[in-house]
C-alpha positions, 0 to 999 in steps of 0.5 A: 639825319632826319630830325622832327619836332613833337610840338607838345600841347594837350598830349602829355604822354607817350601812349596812343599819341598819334601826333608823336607816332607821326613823327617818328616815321623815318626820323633819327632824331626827335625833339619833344617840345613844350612851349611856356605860352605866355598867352596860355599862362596869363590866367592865374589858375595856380592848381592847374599850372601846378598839375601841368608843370608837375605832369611835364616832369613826369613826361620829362622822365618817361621820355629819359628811360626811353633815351631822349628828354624834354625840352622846354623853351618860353616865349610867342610859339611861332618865335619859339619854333622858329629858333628851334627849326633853325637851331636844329634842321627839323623838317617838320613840326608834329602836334595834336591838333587843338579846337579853341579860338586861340589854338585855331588862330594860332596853328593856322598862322604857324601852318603859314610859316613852317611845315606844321603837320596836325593830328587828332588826339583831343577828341575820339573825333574830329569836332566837323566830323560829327554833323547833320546832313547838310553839313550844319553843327548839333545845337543839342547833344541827344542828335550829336550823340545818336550821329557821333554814335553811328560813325565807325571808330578809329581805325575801324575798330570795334574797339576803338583801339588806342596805339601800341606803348613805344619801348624806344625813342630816337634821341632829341640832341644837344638842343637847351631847356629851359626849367620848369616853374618850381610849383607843388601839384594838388596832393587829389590828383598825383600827375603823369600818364602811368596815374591817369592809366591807373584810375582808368583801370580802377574805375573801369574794374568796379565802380563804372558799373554802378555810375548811374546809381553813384554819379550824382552822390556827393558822399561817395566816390563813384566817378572817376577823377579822370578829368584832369588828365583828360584836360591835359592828355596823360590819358587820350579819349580813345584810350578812355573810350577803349577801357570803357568798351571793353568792360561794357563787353566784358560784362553779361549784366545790363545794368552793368552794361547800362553804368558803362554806357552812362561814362561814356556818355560823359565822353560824348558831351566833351566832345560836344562842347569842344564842337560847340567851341569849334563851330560856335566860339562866340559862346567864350563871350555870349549866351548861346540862346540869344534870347537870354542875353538881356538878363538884368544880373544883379552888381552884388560883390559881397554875395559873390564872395560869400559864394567864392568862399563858400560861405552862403549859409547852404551847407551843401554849396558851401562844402562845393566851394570849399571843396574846389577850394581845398583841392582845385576840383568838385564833384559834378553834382556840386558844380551843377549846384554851386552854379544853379545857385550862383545864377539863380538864388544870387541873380549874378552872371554866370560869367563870374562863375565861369571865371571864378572856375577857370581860376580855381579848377585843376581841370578847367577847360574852357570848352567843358566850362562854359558848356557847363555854365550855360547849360545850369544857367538855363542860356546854351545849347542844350540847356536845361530850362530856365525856369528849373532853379535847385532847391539846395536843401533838397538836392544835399538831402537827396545827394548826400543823405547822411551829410557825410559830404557836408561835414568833410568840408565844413568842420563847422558842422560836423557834429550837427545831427543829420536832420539839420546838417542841410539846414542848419538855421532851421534847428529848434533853440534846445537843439542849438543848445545841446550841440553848442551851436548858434545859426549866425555865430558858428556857421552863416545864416543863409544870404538869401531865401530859395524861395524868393530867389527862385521868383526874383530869377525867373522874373529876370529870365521871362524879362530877357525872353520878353526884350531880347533885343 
């Protein structure tokens, strides 16, 4: 009897998996294993264990009507392998392979000891795939994306056509599981492969067409939640990538056309940042820029919390904060925002924003977050320039007009009218009276005037310039 082990990381589900199509051929029993990585768990993100755990339940139970079940064991991952190789006679480990510093390090000494066989599956491409002609990495998206664009797709097809569904599994034997932590998954974002595939077909039958007029309004629901199960594989990236071609080409319309160019697009600058984390995994640590590496942050610990809970006197950062507070996600306008004002009003570190995401964010992903945090911090790759700070009353007057965003998460606020919902310490004295609502009492002035800010940061910035060593 042949027997595999399908070693389960970042591919939660049973369609378009090349890591467990390669472990079925010629195999009479398969076990599919998810190992409780102590190393992986530390980080007390409770909304994204939950999501996980809740994820691998919905895997345990797909697996069960196709015959077979999961397994689940804790423990050092080399350790854990080697008991169930022992225990069970399989020949071979199949897995997808992952990109971070810790996942590189850590397949590379199990490749050491035991038959480890990697496919891909993270990503459309291979992270050293996409590269320059002389073999050096992208630094800056628009040629990644041109080069990542010019490559054929998978298999060669137009396509990008994702594996066929399975219909049967092999059994996985007598082997003990472990039970999955009891957690409660965040109600925004129901778990397993067949919701991910649900938003996917959603998204792309209506409103990825209008991505780029929707994308950056708060007040709407024009993206397409589907970073979760990305982050977790219950959707692959080619299958998002396939969905995305194929209503491009269904549709005749350009600017339909352009709004599903735009998404994938956004496919493309995650797998820039898994490449950036490939090639250049000092970014975990340091600025990209090294110019930008000196900048003197302020040691501010009340600021940070008011921002951490959303209480900064900006309605419109205040509502991110709350929002990824409330449901362990934010819309990507507010990201950019709350992180803009993070590091450029406040002065503070853009790693305790990056922290504070990874801590709270059902989709955190260490690549896409730092990539993130640098680029609004004005110190990455492909960064946006220091010198542009956010007016956070401009940009929630232009992104959610009517201020429908802002009262959702700040209840606070919500009878305000909307010429002062964005700014609410500006309205006059017999306003505040008619609607019962005193600045300060019922909602935070703000901790910080934009305007000096915005100086105080780029004076900071233009110090790091000036003495980057």
């Amino acid at each position: 009897m042949t027997t595999a082990i399908w070693w389960i990381r970042r591919d939660l589900r049973l369609g378009d998996n090349p890591a467990l199509q390669a472990a079925l051929q010629g195999t009479d029993q398969l076990i599919p294993l998810f190992i409780l990585d102590p190393r992986l768990l530390k980080p007390p993100a409770q909304s994204r264990k939950a999501f996980l755990f809740a994820g691998l339940r919905h895997l345990d139970a797909d697996l069960r009507r196709l015959g077979n079940r999961l397994v689940v064991r804790s423990g050092e991952p080399l350790e854990v392998l080697r008991q169930v190789v022992a225990a069970s006679g399989a020949g071979r480990v199949y897995a997808a392979e992952d990109y971070s510093p810790y996942a590189l390090r850590r397949d590379e000494r199990i490749a050491r000891a035991l038959p480890l066989v990697l496919s891909p599956g993270v990503t459309v491409r291979h992270p050293a795939s996409v590269v320059k002609a002389d073999g050096s990495p992208y630094a800056v998206f628009t040629p990644f994306s041109k080069a990542w664009k010019a490559l054929s797709l998978p298999q060669g097809s137009a396509a990008a056509s994702p594996l066929p569904s399975l219909t049967s599994l092999p059994p996985s034997g007598d082997l003990s599981s472990e039970m999955l932590p009891e957690s409660e998954s965040p109600s925004s974002f129901p778990p397993g492969e067949a919701e991910a595939l649900r938003r996917l077909e959603r998204f792309c039958s209506g409103p990825i067409f209008a991505y780029p007029e929707h994308r950056n309004r708060l007040d709407l629901e024009g993206t397409s939640t589907l970073s979760p199960y990305l982050r977790f594989g219950m959707l692959s990236p080619r299958q998002a990538l396939s969905a995305a071609l194929s209503a491009r080409s269904a549709s005749e319309d350009v600017q339909s056309q352009k709004g599903a160019d735009t998404w994938i697009n956004e496919l493309i600058w995650r797998e820039f940042y898994i490449a950036i984390l490939y090639h250049f995994p000092e970014v975990l640590i340091t600025a990209f820029n090294p110019s930008l590496r000196r900048i003197p942050w302020r040691d501010a610990p009340d600021d940070l919390g008011a921002w951490q809970s959303g209480m900064t006197g900006y309605p419109v950062v205040d509502a991110g904060m709350r929002q990824l507070a409330g449901t362990g996600w934010m819309h990507n306008r507010a990201r950019m925002l709350t992180a803009s004002f993070l590091v450029k009003d406040l002065l503070l570190n853009w790693k305790e924003g990056e922290r504070w995401f990874m801590h709270m964010l059902v989709d955190g992903d260490p690549a896409a977050n730092n990539g993130g945090w640098q680029w609004t911090a004005g110190v990455g790759t492909d960064a946006a320039p220091y010198f542009r700070v956010f007016n956070p009353v401009i940009q929630g007057m232009k992104f959610d007009p009517s201020g429908a965003y802002v009262r959702r998460w700040l209840p606070e606020l919500a009878d305000l009218p909307d010429e002062w919902v964005h700014q609410p310490w500006e309205m006059p004295l017999d306003v505040q009276q008619r609607y019962g609502f005193k600045p300060g009492r019922d909602y935070p002035l703000p901790i910080v005037d934009h305007a000096i800010a915005r100086g105080r940061a780029l004076q900071a910035y233009l110090s790091s310039r000036a003495h980057p060593h």
